[in-house]
N, C-alpha and C positions, 0 to 999 in steps of 0.2 A: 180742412174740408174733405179731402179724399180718404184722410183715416178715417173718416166717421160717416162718407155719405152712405153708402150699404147700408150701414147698420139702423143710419138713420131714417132711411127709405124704404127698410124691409116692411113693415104694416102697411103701406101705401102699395108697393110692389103684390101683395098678397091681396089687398082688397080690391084693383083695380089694374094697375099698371102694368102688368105682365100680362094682363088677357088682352091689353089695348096696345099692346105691344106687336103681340104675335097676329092680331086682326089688321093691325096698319102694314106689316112687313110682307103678308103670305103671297099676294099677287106681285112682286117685286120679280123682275129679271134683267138678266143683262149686265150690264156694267153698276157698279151702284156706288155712291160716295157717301159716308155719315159725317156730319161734321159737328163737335164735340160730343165726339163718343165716349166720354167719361168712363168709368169702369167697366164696360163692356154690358151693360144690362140689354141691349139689342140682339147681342153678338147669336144669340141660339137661337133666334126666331126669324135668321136669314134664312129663304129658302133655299133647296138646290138649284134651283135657276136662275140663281145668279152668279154669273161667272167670274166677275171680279167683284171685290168688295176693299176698300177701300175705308180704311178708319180713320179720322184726323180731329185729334186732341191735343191743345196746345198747352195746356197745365200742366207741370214737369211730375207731380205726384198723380195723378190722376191717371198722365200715359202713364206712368211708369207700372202703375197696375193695370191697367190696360194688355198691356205688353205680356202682363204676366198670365193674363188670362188666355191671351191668343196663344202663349208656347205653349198652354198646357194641354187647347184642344189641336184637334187633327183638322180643320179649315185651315186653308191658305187664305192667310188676311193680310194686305199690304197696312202698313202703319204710318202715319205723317202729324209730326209736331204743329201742321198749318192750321193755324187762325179762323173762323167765319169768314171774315172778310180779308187775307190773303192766301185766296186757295192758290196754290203752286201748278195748277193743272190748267191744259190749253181748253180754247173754246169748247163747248159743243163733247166734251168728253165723256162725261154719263148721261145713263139713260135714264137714272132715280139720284134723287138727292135725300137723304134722312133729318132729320132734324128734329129733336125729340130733348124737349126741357132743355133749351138751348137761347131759344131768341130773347128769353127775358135778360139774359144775363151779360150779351156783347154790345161792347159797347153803342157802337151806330146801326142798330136793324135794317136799315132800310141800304146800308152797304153792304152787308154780310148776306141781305137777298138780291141785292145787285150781283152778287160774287157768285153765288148759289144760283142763279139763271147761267150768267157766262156760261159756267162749265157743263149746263145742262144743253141738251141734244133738242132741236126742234121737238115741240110735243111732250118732251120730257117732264117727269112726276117733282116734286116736292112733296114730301110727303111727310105731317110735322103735326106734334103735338107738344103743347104749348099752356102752362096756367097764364092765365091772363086776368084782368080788370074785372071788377064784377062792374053788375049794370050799373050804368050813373044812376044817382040819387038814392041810391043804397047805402043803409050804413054800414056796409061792408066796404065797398068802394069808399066813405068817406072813412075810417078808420084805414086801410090798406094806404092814403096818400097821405094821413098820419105817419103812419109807420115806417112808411120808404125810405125814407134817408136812414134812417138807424139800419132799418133792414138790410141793404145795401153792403153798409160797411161789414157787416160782418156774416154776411151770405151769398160774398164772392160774387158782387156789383148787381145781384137779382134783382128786376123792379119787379114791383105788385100792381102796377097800374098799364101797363104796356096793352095796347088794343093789335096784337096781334093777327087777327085775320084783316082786318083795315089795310096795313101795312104789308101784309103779302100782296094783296089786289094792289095797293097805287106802286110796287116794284115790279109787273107787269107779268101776273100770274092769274088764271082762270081760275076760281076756287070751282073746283068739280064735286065737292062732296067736305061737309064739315056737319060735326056732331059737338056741342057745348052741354060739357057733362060734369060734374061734382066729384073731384076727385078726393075718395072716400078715404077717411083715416088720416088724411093730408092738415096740416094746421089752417085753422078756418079760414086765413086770410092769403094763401096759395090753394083754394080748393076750386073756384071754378078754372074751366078747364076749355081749350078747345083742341079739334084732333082732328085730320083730314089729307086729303090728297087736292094740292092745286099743278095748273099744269103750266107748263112756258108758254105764253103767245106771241 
């Protein structure tokens, strides 16, 4: 999966996901935590106002190019093998949490945004984009719950049915802003899309 995600995400990266990238990251400051930072596709769209940055990818091939991304530019990026749901960091520690094509694929969601509030600071951002479930009674949605189990195995535990903004709100996060968009060039049944900023309450 890490030898081949780039290469496999570059036409989706080009027709969409790099501009929705640098639009979710630009108002970021302060301390800031990504969790499954995979190869670094975030990494250049942090701004300078954020003073720490914090990457945590637990995939041993995925850091491992991770890693190699960060030696090569000039940003001081801390790095951490931690999990979604065993972030290594005390309460209340950052002041942004990242989260981008990440919740489809760990195991229990709703622990992994338990974990991701902990470390966030009263008020603090989650800030997360996510393919998700198309509408019920679509046959896209019935085709995508076809497909899930096969999918799964061999796209590194992904579901295609996960109702992701649902489950940030009952983990006890204000959705402040979300946009559900068509992520273009993407295989039809990973295409819709949600993207936004919720906050800690």
């Amino acid at each position: 999966m890490a030898a081949i995600y780039d290469p496999f995400m570059s036409s989706v990266e080009q027709a969409c996901l790099e501009a929705w990238r640098a639009e979710l990251l630009a108002g970021l400051e302060g301390e800031v935590l990504e969790v499954g930072a995979g190869t670094g596709a975030n990494l250049r769209h942090y701004p300078e106002a954020v003073t720490r940055l914090v990457l945590a990818e637990p995939e041993r091939h995925m850091h491992e190019r991770l890693e190699a991304k960060v030696r090569a530019g000039a940003r001081k990026v801390e790095l951490s093998p931690a999990p979604a749901d065993d972030l290594p960091f005390p309460d209340g520690a950052f002041d942004a949490v990242v989260c981008t094509l990440v919740l489809c694929s760990v195991p229990e969601p709703t622990v992994a945004l338990r974990e991701i509030r902990r470390v966030l600071r009263p008020g603090g951002k989650l800030v997360f984009m996510e393919h998700v479930a198309a509408e019920d009674g679509t046959r896209r949605r019935v085709w995508q719950g076809r497909v899930e189990p096969l999918w799964k195995s061999i796209a590194g535990n992904c579901h295609l049915t996960r109702h992701t903004e649902d489950t940030i709100r009952r983990a006890g996060f204000t959705i402040e802003s979300a946009k559900r968009e068509s992520l273009r060039k993407a295989m039809p049944l990973t295409r819709p899309s949600i993207r936004g900023v919720a906050t800690k309450t």
